[in-house]
N, C-alpha and C positions, 0 to 999 in steps of 0.2 A: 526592616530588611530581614529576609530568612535567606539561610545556605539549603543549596542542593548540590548533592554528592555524586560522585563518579568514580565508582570503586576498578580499577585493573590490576590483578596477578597473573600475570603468566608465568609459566614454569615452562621450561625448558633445557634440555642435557642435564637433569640435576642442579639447574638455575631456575632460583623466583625470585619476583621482585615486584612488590605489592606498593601500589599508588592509590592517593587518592586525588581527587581532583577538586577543589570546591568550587563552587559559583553563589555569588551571590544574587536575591533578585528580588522585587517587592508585588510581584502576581503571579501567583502559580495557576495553571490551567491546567488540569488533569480531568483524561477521560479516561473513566475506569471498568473494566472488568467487562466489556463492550460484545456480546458475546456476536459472531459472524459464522452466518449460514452454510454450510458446505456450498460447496459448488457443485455444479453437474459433469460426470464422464460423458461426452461424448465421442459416435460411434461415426464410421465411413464419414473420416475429414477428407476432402477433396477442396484442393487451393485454385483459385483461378488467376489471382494475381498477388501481390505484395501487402496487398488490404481487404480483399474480398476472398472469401471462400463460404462455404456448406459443409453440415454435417448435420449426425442427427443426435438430437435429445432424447435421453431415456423417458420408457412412459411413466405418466405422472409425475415429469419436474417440475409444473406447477409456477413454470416463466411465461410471460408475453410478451410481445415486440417492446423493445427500449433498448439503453443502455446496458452493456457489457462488458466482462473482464475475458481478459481467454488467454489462459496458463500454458505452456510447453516447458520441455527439460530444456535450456538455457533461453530463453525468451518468456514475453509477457505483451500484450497489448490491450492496451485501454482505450475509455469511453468510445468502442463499439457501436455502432445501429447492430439493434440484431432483429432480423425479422423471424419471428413465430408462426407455422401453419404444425398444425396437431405437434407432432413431433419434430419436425425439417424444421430447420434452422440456417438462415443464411445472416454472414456479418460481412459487413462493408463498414471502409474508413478509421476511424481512432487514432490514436497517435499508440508511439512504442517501437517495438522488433517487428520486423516482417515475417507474414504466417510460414509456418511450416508449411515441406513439401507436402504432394497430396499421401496419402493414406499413413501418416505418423502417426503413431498411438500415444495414449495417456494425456488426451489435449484435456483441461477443465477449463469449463464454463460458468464465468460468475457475476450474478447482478449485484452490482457494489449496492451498498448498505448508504444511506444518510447520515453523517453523525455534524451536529449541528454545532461547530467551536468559534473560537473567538483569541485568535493569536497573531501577536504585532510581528511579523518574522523578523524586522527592520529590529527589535529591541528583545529579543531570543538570547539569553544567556547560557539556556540547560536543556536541551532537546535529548529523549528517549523515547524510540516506537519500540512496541513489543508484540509480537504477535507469537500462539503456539501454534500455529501454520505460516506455511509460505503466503503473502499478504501484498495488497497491493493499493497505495491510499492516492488519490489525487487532492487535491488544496484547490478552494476557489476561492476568487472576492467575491464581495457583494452583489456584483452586476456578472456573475456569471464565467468570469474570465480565468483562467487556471493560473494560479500564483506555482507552486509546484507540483511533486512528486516524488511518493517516498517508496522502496519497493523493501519488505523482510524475504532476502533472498532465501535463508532456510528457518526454517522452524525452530524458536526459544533463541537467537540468535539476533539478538538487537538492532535495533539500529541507532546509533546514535551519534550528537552535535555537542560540540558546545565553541562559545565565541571564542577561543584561541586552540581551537586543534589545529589552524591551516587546512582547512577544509571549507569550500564554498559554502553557506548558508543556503541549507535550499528553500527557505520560505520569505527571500525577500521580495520587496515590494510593495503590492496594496495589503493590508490585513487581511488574514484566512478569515472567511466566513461559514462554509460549507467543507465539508472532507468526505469523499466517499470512500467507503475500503472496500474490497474486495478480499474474497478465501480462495488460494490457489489449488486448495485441494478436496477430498472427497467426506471432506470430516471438519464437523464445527470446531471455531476455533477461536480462542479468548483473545482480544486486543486489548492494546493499555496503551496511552500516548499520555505524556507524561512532558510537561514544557515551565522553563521558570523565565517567566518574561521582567526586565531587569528598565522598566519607563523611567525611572533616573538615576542614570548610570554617572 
């Protein structure tokens, strides 16, 4: 068996109070140092409904039609269709928040990344996602089907589990096989998911 730690000090009014947390577990699953691609600014977003809208790509983003992430200031929506013609870009569908109104600026656009893991959420002891941008990971099984979904709302700003916070488990169900991430912003940026899975508890 090995421990995994969970370091908390918060300070406040001239009060700290420094915790640790252990967990114990016997398979650690870490993906490390995972580097992800900026995203794309795009220009004249126009919404046409709650899932669908248009805008455009700057020249030379170097996307094609597929799957999409698309960032705004307090929303997110994922796995996207996003259709490609030179520049023009139309998305329809995904799951997440409903797009922004039409012509909101600072929207990014990002084709989530592959990263290819192997994690029982059913037997999760130690959960840490890390991202140095705003970040967006979906979780699938084998056959394709979305186990969950993790979002790093701001940048170096963790996210993290462990099996007695009183906090839902977001990876139960079938085994993650697949995780796409997504960069919500205009600048690459390092991911690290970090899990100590605990098969006999």
């Amino acid at each position: 068996m090995a421990i995994g730690t969970l370091s908390i000090t918060p300070a406040l009014g001239g009060k700290s109070v420094s915790r640790v947390i252990s967990k114990t577990y016997d398979h650690p699953n870490n993906h490390e140092d995972i580097t992800l691609a900026a995203g794309k600014a795009v220009t004249d977003w126009v919404k046409t409904d709650a899932d669908t809208a248009d805008c455009n790509l700057p020249a030379g983003h170097g996307y094609s039609s597929g799957k999409m992430d698309v960032y705004w200031s307090g929303g997110v929506r994922y796995n996207v269709d996003g259709t490609v013609a030179v520049n023009a870009l139309t998305l329809d569908g995904g799951s997440g928040d409903d797009f922004p109104a039409s012509a909101t600026e600072n929207i990014i656009v990002c084709t989530p990344q592959q990263i290819n893991t192997s994690i029982d959420g059913d037997a999760l002891a130690l959960l840490v996602v890390d991202s140095t941008q705003r970040s967006h990971l979906y979780f699938e099984d084998s056959a394709g089907a979305e186990v969950g979904v993790i979002e790093v709302q701001v940048a170096n700003e963790p996210y993290t589990w462990h099996d007695t916070s009183g906090h839902t488990n977001p990876l139960t169900g079938n085994p993650v096989t697949i995780c796409y991430a997504s960069n919500g912003s205009a600048t690459d940026a390092t991911l690290n998911i970090l899990s100590g899975v605990d098969s006999t508890p």
